[in-house]
C-alpha positions in Angstrom: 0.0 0.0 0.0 0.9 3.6 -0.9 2.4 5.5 1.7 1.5 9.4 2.3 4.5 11.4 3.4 4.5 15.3 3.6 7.7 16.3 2.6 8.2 19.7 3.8 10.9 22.8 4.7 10.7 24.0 8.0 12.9 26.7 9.9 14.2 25.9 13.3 11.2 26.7 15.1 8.6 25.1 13.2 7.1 27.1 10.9 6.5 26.3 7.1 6.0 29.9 5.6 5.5 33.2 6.9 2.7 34.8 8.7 1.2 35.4 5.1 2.2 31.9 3.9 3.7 32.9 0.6 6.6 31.1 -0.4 9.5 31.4 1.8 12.3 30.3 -1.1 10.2 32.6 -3.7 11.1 36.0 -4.9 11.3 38.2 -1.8 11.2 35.0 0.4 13.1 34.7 3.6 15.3 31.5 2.7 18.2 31.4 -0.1 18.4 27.7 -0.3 21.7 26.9 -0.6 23.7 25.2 -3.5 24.0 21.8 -1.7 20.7 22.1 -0.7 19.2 22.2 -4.8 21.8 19.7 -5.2 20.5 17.2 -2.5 17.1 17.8 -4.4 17.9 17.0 -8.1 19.5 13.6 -7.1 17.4 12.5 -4.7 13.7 13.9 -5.0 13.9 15.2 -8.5 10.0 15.3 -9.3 9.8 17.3 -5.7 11.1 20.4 -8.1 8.9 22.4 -10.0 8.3 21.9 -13.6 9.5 25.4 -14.8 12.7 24.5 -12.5 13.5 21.0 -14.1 12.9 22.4 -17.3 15.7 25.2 -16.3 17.7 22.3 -15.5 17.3 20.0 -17.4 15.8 16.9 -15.6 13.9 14.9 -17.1 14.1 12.3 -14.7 10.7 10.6 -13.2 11.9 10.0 -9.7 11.5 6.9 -7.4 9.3 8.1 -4.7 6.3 9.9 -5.4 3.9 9.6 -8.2 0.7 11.5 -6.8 1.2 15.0 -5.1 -1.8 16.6 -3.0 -2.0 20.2 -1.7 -4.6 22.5 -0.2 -6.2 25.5 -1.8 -4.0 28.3 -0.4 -0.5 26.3 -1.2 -1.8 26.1 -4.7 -3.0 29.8 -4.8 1.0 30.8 -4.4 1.8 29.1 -7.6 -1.3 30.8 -9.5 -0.2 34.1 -8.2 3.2 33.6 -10.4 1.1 32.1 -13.2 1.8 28.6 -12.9 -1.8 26.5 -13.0 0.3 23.3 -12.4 3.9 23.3 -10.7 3.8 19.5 -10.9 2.7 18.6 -14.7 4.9 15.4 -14.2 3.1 13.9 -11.6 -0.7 13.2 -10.8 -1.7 16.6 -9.1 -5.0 16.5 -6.5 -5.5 20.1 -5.1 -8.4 20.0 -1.7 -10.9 23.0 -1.6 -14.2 23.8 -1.0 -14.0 27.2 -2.5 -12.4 26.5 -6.2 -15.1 25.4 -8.6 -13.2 24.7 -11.6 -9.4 23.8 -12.1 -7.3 26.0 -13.7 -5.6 23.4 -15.6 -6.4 19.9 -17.0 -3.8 18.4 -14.9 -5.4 19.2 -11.6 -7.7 17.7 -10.2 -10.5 19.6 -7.5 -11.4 17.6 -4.6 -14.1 19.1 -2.5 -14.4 15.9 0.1 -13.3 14.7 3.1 -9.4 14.8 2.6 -8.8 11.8 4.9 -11.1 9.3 2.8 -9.7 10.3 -0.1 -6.2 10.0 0.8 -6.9 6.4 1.9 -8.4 6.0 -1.7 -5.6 6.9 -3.1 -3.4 4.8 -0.7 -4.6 1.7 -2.0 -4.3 2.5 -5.4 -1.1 0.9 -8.0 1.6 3.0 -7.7 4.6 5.1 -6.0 4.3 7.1 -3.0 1.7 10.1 -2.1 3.4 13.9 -1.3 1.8 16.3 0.6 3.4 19.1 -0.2 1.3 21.5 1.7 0.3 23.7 3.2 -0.3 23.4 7.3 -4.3 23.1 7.3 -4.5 20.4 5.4 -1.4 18.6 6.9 -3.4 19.2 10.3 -6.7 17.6 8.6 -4.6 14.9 7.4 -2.4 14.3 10.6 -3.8 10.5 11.0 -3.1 9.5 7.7 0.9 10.6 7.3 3.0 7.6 7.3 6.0 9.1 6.7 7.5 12.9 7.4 10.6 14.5 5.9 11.7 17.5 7.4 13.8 19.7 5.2 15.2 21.5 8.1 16.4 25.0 7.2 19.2 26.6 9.7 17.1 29.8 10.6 14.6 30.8 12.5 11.9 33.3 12.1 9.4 33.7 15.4 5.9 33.5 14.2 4.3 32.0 10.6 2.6 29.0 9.4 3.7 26.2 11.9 4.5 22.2 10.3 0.2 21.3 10.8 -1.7 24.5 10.5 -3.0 26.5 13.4 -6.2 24.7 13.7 -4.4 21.1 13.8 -6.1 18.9 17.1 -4.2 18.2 19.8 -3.5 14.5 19.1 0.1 12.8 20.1 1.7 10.6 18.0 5.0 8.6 18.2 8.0 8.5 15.2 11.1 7.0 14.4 13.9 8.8 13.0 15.2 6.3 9.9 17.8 8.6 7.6 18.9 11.7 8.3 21.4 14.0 5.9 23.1 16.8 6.9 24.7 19.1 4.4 27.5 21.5 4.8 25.4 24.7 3.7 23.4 24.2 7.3 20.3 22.1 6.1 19.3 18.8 7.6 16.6 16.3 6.2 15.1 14.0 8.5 13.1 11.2 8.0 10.4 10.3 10.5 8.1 7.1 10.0 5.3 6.8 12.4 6.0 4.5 15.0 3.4 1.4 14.3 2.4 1.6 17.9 1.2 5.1 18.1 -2.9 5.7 18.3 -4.7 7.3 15.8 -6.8 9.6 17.0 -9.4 12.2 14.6 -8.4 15.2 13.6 -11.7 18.2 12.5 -9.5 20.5 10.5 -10.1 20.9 6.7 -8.7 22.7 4.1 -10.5 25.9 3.0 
């Protein structure tokens, strides 16, 4: 079975994007990833990168992870607002709101359900892993459903912003084991968490918008 893991940047102190959750590696963004750091990316999670950036470097490379990439309505908005409709052409791209009434672009799919039953849909479907790319309320509405978490941890901090599950996640405990970990000389660390089979599952009532 399919596993869903949100793969995700984070500063120091938790936090995913800024207080107005545009894109903190974007124009005018508050992290300059450093060169390791892109490097670590193209050889590793290649179809985590953008299309317009594989294109600009030339990978054409399918990857060995993830073949299905979800994300919530306002993640999505940041790449509209720079006029991409679909950041993730190379993959199959499911985008949660309740608000959006028609996709932008063929490749993405609208759903308007529950995120967790889909999710477990798609788990049991043929195929590589799921990516949750974003952002924080639906990674809070999805807590009981991530099998796997990969901290790109970035070496700053920045006091207040989006934190790793939203600001309407449930209070709900669960266990993980650290099983890899990199650490590259620009200051980034990525750490890989599995949930620890042991841990309860408990329900989670946040949604994406």
């Amino acid at each position: 079975m399919r596993k869903l893991v949100y793969f995700i940047a984070s500063t120091l102190d938790g936090f995913i994007a800024g207080p107005d959750g545009s894109d903190p590696t974007g124009p005018g963004g508050f992290w300059s990833p450093s060169e390791d750091y892109i490097q670590h990316l193209i050889e590793e999670y290649p179809e985590t990168l953008p299309g317009p950036a594989r294109a600009a470097l030339g990978i054409t490379a399918e990857g060995v992870r993830f073949g299905t990439v979800i994300e919530g309505r306002k993640s999505y908005e940041v790449g509209l607002a720079a006029g991409v409709t679909d950041a993730y052409p190379h993959l199959e791209h499911l985008v949660f709101s309740r608000t959006l009434t028609q996709s932008p672009d063929p490749g993405v799919e609208l759903v308007d359900g529950d995120p967790a039953a889909k999710v477990r849909e798609l788990k049991h479907r043929d195929g590589k892993d799921i990516w949750l790319v974003g952002g924080g309320g639906l990674a809070g509405a999805l807590h009981d459903e991530i099998d796997r978490v990969i901290v790109k941890l970035s070496p700053l901090t920045i006091g207040s912003g989006i934190p790793l599950f939203g600001r309407t996640a449930a209070f709900a405990p669960h266990a993980w084991e650290l099983t890899d970990h990199t650490v590259l000389k620009g200051g980034a660390v990525f750490l890989t968490y599995d949930r620890n089979p042991g841990a309860t599952r408990s329900s989670s009532t946040a949604g994406p918008a």
